[in-house]
C-alpha positions in Angstrom: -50.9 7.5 65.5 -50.1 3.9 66.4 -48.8 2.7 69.7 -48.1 -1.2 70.2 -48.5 -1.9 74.1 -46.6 -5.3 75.2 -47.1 -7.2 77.9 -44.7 -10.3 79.0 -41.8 -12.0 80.7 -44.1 -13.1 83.5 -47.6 -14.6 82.6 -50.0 -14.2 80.0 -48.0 -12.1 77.6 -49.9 -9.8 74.9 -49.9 -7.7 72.4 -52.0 -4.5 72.2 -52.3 -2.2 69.2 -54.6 1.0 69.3 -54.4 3.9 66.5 -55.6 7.1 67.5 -56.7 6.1 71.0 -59.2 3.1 69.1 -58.3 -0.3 70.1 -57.6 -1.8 66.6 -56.5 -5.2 68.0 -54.9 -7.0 71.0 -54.4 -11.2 71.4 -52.8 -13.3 74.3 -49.4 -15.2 73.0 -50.7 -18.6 74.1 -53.7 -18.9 71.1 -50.8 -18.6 68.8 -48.1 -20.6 70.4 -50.5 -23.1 72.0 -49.1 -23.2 75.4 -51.2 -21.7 78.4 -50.2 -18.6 80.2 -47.3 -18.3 77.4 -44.9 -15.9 78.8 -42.6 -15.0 76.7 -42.2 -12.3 74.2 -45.8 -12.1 72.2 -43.9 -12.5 68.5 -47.3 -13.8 67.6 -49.2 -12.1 68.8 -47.2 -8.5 67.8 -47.2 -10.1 63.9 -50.9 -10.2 64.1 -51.6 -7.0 65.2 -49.3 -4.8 62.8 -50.7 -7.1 60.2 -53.9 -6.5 61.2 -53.3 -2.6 60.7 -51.2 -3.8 57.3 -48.0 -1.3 59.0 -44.6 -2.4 59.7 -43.1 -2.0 63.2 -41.5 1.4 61.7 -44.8 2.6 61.6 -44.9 2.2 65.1 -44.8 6.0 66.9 -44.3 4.6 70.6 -44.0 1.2 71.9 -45.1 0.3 75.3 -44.3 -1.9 77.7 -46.9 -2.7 80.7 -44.2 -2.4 83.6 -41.1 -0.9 84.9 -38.5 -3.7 84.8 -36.1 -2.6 87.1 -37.9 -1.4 89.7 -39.3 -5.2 89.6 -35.6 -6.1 90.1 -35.4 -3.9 92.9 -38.5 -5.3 94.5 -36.2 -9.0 94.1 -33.1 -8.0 95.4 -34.7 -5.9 98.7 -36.6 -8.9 99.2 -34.1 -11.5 99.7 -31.8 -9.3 101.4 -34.7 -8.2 103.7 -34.9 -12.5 104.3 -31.2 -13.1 105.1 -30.2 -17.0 104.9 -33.2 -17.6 102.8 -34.4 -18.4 99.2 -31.3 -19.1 98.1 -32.8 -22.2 95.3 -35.6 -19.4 94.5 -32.6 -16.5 93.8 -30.7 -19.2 92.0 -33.7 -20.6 89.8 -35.1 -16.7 89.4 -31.4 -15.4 88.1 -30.6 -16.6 84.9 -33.9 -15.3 83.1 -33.4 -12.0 84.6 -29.9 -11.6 83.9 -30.6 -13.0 80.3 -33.5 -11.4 79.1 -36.0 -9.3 81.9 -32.7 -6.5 82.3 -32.4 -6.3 78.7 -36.1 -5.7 77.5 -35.6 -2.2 76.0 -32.7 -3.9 73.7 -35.1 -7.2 73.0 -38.0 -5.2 71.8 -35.7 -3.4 69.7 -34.3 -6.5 68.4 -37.6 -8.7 67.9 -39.4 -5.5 66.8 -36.8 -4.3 64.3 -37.6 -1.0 66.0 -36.0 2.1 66.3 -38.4 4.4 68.2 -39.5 5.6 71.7 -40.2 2.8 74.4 -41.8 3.8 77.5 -42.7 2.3 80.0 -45.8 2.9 82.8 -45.6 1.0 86.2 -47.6 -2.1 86.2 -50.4 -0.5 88.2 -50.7 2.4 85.9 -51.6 -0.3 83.5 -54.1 -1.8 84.7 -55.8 1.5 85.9 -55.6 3.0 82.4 -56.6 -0.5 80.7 -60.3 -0.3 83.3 -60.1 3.5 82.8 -59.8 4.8 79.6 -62.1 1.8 77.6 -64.7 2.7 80.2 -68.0 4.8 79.4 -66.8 7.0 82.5 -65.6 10.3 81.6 -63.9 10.3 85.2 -64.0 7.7 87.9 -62.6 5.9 90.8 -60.9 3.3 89.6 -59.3 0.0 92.3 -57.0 -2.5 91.1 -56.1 -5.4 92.8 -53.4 -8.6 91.7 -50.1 -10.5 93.1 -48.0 -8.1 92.8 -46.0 -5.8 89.9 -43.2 -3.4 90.5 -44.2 -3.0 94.3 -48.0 -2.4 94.5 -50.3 -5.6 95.0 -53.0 -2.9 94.9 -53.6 0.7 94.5 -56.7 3.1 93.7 -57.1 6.7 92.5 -59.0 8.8 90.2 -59.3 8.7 86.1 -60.3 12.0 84.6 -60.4 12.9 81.0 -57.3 11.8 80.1 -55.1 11.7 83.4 -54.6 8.8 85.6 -53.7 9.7 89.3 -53.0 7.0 91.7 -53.8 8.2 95.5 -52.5 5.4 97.6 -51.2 1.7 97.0 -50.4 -1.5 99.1 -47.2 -3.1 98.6 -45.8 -6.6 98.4 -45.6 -9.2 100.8 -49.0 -7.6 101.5 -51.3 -8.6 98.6 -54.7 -10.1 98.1 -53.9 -11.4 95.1 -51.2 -14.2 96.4 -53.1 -14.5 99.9 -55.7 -15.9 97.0 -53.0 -17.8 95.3 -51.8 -19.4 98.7 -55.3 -20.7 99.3 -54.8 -21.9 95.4 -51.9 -23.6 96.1 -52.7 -25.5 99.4 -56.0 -26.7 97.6 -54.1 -28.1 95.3 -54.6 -26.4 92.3 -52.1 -24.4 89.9 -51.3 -20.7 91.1 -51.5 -18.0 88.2 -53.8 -20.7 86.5 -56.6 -22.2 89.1 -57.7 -19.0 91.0 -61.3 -19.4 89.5 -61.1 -23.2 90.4 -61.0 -22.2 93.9 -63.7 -19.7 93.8 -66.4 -22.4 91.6 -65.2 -24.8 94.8 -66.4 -22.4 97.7 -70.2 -22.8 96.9 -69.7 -26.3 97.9 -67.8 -25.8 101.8 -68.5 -23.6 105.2 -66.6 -20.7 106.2 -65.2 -22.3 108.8 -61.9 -20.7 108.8 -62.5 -17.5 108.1 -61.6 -16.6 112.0 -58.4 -18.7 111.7 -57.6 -16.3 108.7 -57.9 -13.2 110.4 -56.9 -14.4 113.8 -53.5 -15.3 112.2 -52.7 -14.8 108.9 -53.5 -11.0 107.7 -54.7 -8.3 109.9 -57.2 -6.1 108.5 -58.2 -3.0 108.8 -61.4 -0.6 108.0 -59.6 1.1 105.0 -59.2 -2.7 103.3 -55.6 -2.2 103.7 -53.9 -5.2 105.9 -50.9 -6.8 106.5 -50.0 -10.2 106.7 -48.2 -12.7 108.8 -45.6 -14.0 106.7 -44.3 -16.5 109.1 -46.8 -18.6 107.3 -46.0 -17.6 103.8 -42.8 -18.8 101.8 -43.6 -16.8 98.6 -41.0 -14.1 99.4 -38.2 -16.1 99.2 -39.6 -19.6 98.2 -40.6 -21.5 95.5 -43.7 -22.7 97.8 -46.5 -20.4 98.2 -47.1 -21.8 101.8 -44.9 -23.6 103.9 -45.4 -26.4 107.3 -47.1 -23.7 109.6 -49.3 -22.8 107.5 -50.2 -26.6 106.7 -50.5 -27.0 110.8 -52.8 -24.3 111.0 -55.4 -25.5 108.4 -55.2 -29.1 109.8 -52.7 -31.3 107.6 -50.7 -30.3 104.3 -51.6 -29.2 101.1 -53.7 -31.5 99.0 -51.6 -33.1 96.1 -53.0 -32.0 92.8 -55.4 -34.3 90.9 -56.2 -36.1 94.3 -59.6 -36.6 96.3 -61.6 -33.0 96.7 -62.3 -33.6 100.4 -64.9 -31.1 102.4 -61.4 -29.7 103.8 -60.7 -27.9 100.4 -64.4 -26.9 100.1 -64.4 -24.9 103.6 -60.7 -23.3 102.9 -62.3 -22.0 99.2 -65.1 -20.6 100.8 -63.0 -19.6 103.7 -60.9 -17.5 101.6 -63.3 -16.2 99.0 -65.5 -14.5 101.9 -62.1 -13.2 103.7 -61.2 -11.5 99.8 -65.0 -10.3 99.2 -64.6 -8.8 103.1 -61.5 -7.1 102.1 -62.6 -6.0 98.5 -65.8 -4.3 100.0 -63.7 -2.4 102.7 -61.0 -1.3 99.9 -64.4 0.0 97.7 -66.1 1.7 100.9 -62.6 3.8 101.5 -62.1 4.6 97.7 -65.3 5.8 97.7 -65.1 8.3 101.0 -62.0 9.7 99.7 -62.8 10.2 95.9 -66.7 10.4 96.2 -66.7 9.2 92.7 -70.2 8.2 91.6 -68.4 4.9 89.4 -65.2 2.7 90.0 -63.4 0.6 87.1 -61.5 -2.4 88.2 -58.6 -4.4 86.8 -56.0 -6.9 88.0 -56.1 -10.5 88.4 -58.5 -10.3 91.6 -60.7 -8.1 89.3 -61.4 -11.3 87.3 -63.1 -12.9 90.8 -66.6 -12.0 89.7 -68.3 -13.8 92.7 -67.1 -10.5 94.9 -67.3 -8.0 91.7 -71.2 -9.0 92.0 -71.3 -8.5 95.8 -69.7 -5.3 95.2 -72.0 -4.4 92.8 -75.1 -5.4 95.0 -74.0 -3.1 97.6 -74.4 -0.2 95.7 -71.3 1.9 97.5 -71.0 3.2 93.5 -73.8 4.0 90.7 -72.1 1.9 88.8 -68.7 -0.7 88.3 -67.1 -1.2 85.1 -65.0 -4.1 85.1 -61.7 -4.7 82.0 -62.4 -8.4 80.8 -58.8 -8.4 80.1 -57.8 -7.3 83.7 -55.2 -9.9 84.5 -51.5 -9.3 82.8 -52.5 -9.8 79.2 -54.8 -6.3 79.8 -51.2 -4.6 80.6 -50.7 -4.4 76.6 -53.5 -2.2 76.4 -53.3 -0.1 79.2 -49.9 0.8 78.9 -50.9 1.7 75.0 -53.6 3.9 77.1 -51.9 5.4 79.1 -48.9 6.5 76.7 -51.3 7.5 74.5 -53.6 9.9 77.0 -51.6 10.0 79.9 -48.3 10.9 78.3 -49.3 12.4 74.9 -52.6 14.2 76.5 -55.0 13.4 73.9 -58.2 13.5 75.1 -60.6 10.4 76.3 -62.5 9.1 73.3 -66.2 10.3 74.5 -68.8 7.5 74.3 -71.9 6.7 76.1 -71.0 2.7 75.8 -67.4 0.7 76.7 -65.0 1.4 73.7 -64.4 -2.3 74.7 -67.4 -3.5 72.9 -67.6 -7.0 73.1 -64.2 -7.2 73.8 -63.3 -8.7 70.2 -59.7 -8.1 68.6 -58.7 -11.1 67.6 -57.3 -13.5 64.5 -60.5 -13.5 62.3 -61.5 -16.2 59.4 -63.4 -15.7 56.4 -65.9 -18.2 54.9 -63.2 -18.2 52.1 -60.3 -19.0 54.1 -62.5 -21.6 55.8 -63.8 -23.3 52.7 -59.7 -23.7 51.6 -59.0 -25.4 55.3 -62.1 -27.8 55.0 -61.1 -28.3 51.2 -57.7 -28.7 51.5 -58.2 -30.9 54.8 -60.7 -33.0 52.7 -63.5 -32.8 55.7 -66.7 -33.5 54.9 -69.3 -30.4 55.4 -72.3 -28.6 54.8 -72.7 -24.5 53.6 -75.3 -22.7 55.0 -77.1 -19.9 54.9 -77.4 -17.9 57.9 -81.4 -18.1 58.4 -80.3 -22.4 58.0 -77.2 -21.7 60.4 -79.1 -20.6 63.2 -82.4 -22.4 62.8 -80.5 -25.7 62.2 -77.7 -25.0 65.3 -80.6 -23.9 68.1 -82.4 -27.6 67.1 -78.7 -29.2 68.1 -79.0 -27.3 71.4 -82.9 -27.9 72.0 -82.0 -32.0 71.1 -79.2 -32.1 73.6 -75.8 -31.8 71.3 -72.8 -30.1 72.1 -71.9 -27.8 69.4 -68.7 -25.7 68.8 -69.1 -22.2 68.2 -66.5 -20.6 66.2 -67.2 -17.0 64.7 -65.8 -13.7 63.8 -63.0 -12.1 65.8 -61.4 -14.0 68.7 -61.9 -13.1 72.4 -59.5 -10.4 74.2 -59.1 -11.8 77.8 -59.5 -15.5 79.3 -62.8 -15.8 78.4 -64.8 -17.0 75.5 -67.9 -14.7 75.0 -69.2 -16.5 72.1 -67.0 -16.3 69.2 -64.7 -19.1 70.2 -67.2 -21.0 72.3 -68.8 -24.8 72.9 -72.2 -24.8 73.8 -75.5 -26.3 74.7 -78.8 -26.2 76.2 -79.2 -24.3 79.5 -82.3 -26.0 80.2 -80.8 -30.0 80.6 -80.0 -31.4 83.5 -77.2 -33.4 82.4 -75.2 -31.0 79.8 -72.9 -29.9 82.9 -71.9 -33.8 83.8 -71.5 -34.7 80.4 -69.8 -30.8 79.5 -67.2 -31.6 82.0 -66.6 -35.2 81.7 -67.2 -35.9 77.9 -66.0 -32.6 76.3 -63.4 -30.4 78.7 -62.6 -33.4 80.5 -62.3 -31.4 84.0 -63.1 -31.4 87.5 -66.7 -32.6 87.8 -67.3 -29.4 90.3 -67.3 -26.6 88.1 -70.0 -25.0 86.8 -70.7 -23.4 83.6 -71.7 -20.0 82.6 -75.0 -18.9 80.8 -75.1 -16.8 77.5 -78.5 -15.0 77.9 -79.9 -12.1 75.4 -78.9 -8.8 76.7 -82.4 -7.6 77.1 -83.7 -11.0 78.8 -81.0 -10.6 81.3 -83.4 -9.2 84.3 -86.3 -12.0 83.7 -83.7 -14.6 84.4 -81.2 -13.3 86.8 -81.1 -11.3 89.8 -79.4 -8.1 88.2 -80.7 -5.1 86.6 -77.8 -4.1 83.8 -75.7 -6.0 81.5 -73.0 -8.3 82.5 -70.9 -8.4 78.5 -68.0 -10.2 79.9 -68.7 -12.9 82.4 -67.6 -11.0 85.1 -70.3 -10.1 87.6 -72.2 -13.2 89.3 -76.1 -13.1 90.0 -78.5 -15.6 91.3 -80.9 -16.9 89.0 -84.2 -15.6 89.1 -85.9 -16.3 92.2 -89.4 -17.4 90.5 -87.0 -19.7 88.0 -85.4 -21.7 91.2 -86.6 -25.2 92.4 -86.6 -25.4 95.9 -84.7 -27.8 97.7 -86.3 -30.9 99.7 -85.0 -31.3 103.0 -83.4 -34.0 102.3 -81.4 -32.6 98.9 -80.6 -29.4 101.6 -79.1 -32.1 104.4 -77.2 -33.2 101.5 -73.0 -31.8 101.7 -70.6 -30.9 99.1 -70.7 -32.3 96.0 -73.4 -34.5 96.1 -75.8 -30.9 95.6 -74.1 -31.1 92.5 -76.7 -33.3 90.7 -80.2 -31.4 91.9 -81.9 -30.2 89.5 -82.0 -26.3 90.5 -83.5 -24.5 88.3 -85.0 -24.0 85.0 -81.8 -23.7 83.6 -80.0 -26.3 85.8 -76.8 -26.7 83.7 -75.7 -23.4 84.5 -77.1 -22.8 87.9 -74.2 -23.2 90.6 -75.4 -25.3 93.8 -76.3 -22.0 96.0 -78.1 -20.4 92.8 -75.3 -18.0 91.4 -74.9 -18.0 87.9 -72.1 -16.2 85.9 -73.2 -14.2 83.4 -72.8 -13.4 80.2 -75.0 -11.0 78.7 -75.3 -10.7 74.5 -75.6 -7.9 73.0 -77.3 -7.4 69.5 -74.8 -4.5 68.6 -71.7 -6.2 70.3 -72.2 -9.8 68.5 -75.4 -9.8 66.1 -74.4 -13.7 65.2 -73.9 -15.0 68.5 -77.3 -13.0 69.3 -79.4 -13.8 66.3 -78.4 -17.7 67.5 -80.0 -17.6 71.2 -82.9 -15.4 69.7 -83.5 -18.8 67.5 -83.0 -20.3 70.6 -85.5 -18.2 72.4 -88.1 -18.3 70.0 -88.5 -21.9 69.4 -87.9 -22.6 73.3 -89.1 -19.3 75.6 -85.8 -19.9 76.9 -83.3 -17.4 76.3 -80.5 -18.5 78.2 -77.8 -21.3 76.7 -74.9 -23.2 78.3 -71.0 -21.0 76.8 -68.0 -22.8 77.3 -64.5 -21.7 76.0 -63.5 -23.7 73.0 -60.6 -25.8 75.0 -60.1 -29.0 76.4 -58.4 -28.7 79.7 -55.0 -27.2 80.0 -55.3 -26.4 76.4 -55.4 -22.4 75.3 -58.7 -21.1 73.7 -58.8 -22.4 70.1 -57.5 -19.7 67.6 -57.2 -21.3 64.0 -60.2 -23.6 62.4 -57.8 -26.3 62.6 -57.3 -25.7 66.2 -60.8 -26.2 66.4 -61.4 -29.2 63.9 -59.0 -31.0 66.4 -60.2 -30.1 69.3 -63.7 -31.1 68.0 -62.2 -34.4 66.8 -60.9 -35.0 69.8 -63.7 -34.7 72.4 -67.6 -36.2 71.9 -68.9 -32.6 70.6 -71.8 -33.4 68.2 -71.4 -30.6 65.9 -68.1 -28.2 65.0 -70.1 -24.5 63.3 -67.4 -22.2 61.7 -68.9 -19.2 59.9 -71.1 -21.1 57.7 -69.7 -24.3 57.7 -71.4 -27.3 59.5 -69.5 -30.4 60.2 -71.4 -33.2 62.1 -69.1 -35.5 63.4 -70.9 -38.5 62.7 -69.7 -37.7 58.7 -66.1 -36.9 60.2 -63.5 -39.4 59.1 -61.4 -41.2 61.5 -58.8 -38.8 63.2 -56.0 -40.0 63.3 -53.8 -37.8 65.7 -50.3 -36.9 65.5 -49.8 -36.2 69.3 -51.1 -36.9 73.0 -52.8 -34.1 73.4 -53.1 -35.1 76.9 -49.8 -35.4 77.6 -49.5 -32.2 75.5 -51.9 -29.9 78.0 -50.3 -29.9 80.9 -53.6 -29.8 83.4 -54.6 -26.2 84.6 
């Protein structure tokens, strides 16, 4: 049986297709079309699946799509009538799209699809509970999730077991965590629905010194984690500002104008608003807990993907154990609604399995050595073929003598990050790969750090955790006995000028209080990408190494090798590796591009 699960019309649209309960693949729009957060109908994406499967779409048994569109319209209308005399440019600019296309969605998936058959339809928050749920090892759990907003809920919790999906309770919109996050995004100056994660790699660097002022004004919370918040200070409703001149009074002066100065202002509200989220995620945990007393909890939902308070949560130890979906923002919709049709509506059972029927979370476009070899050929671009044992003993000597080397392998990535098949990396150990990783090679902010690969079963010797962390999604400190103490006068020091001290062992991806966020490899998830830091590890004792997604700034992960030859061509990466192929760039003719890619990618 095969069910397509959709996701689209807002952000990050997908395509999802599982047979028999197996996820057989599932890709985000924007690696095909090439523009970030893509929101539109996942043609792409939908073309590679069903190919993938070699079916046509009337092979299809159900479609599914990850929300309930008209309860979403609902949600619109109540809204600005509940706002009378306001949002009146925001109803006019949100109209057209819904009266043209959002309404109609049963009749476009027909049409795009060339589909006859059944469409259904879960509520958004089903979604993302069966996409945590069902892929997890759990044969029943708790399971939280926790975004903006969909139909109504901004978050909800309940119980998975077997193949049923109950949701117990749910907060609904204005109230949400997820756009209380995406205000703080938005005064900071960064993009909402794009530079969440920006704001929580900023809060290492400020004080908490408004954390009062958040709770004193702006939400009031209470011991269950359910809160409400003041929306005099809020124009989101209504608006097409997140905040609005209140707001800006309360937190001393208005927003910060993107690409300006980072002042120690922005710092403090990041960290301001990351503790007020972790504060409110542990409460929601503490509550799901005493009413399901379920020894695990999945999450999903955009807020999932904040693994600073995922690792906090995990620390605490209110569950045996979390299992996070690395796809848990809207593009992890496709799947879940597939789920849940197919358990939840059909009532086959859960696929039994003592480990994630996630695996490495890889489901994308895949490139042979052949189809390689005809790119490079046809491209006339100088290389080298390799064995593997020459592959990975010449590639860990590029990390070891300080190159930056794309990775590209295998399947691509489900989910916004790169876990080593569509990755750049380098060496862990150098204390100048982050400076020139951000400046030279992603050309973005200076503050962010980067995230470690590490083997799988090195993972405890080098981090403060004791499991695996597969999709970047839990944060750890590094390993006490690998730190370098700070002098007193590197700890008088404020901001971003900690950003240069060497911290630890593996200083490139050690944040400026310690935390690290992990990636852990697993031999029988991704033998290549493992076999390459074992290399790594034996000639170094080091098994940890810098992974970066395959992107310049703004730009979507790369999908196609000639995404990648371009973005390799276009950045000071030493070496480009794709499957066996080895291009150095100093062999590389001169690249003579065809566009401004920096005009292109509009900045994230």
């Amino acid at each position: 049986m095969y069910i397509l699960g959709i996701s689209a019309y807002y952000h990050d649209s997908a395509a999802c297709l599982i047979q028999d309960g197996k996820i057989v693949a599932a890709a985000q729009e924007e690696r095909f079309t090439r523009k970030k957060h893509d929101y539109n109908f996942p043609k792409h994406a939908i073309e590679f699946c069903l190919k993938s499967a070699d079916i046509k779409s009337n092979q299809l048994d159900f479609v599914a799509f990850y929300d309930k569109p008209l309860l979403k319209f609902n949600r619109l209308l109540e809204t600005y009538l509940a706002f009378p005399g306001k949002g009146l440019e925001s109803f006019i600019t949100a109209m057209p799209l819904w009266l043209k296309q959002k309404l109609w969605i049963p009749d476009l998936i027909k049409k795009e699809l060339n589909y006859e058959g059944k469409i259904l339809f879960p509520e958004h928050h089903e979604s993302h509970a069966a996409s945590a749920f069902f892929p997890s090892p759990f044969s029943h759990s708790a399971f939280l999730t926790i975004d903006g907003v969909g139909e109504w809920a901004t978050s909800s919790f309940g119980i998975g077991n077997e193949n049923k999906i109950e949701i117990l309770a749910e907060q609904h919109f204005p109230h949400s965590i997820g756009l209380l996050y995406s205000a703080f995004t938005y005064f900071t100056g960064f993009k909402v629905n794009s530079g969440e994660y920006k704001v929580m790699g900023l809060a290492p660097y400020g004080e908490p010194k408004y954390v009062q002022k958040i709770y004193d004004h702006l939400i009031d919370l209470k011991e269950d984690g359910s809160f409400t918040m003041n929306m005099d200070y809020f124009d989101y409703p209504t608006g097409l500002r997140m905040t609005n001149k209140k707001f800006a009074e309360l937190f001393d002066g208005p927003e910060r104008k993107a690409e300006s100065t980072l002042t120690q202002r922005e710092m403090d509200l990041a960290k301001s608003v990351q503790v007020v989220t972790e504060e409110i995620m542990l409460r929601m945990a503490r509550h799901v807990k005493k009413i399901t007393n379920e020894k695990y909890l999945c999450l999903a939902g955009g807020v999932a993907l904040n693994c600073v308070a995922n690792g906090i949560l995990l620390r605490e130890n209110i569950f045996e154990d979390i299992w996070i979906q690395p796809a848990a923002g809207d593009a992890g919709g496709a799947l879940g609604s597939a789920l849940m049709v197919y358990h939840d509506y059909l009532k086959n059972p859960k696929i039994k399995s003592t480990r994630s029927i996630q695996g490495g979370s890889y489901f994308g476009t895949e490139y042979s050595n052949d189809e390689i070899q005809l790119f490079l050929n046809k491209q006339k671009i100088p290389h080298e073929k390799v064995t593997d044992d020459i592959l990975f003993d010449y590639t860990s000597q590029y990390l070891i003598d300080e190159k930056v080397v794309g990775w590209f392998q295998g399947k691509m990535e489900f989910g916004p990050r790169a876990l080593g098949n569509r990755s750049i990396i380098g060496d862990a150990r150098s204390s100048k790969m982050q400076k020139i990783m951000n400046l030279k090679i992603k050309y973005r902010e200076s503050f962010r750090p980067f995230a470690p690969s590490v083997l799988a079963e090195e993972i405890s010797n080098w981090f403060e955790i004791d499991r695996e962390s597969p999709y970047m999604l839990l944060v750890a400190d590094v390993k006490k006995e690998k730190q370098n103490l700070m002098t007193e006068a590197e700890q008088k020091l404020f901001g971003i000028d900690k950003l240069n001290i060497v911290r630890s062992e593996v200083p490139a991806v050690t944040h400026i209080d310690y935390s690290a966020r992990i990636q852990s490899v697993n031999k029988e998830d991704n033998p290549r990408y493992h076999q390459l830091i074992k290399k790594f590890f034996d000639k170094t004792g080091c098994p940890v190494i810098i992974n970066t997604s395959f992107n310049v700034r703004g730009e979507p992960i790369v999908e196609s090798p000639l995404d990648a030859y371009k973005c390799f061509m276009r950045t000071e990466m030493d070496y480009l590796v794709m499957g066996n192929f080895i291009l150095d760039k100093k062999n590389q003719p001169e690249f003579i591009d065809t566009i401004n890619w920096k005009d292109k990618y509009e900045l994230d």
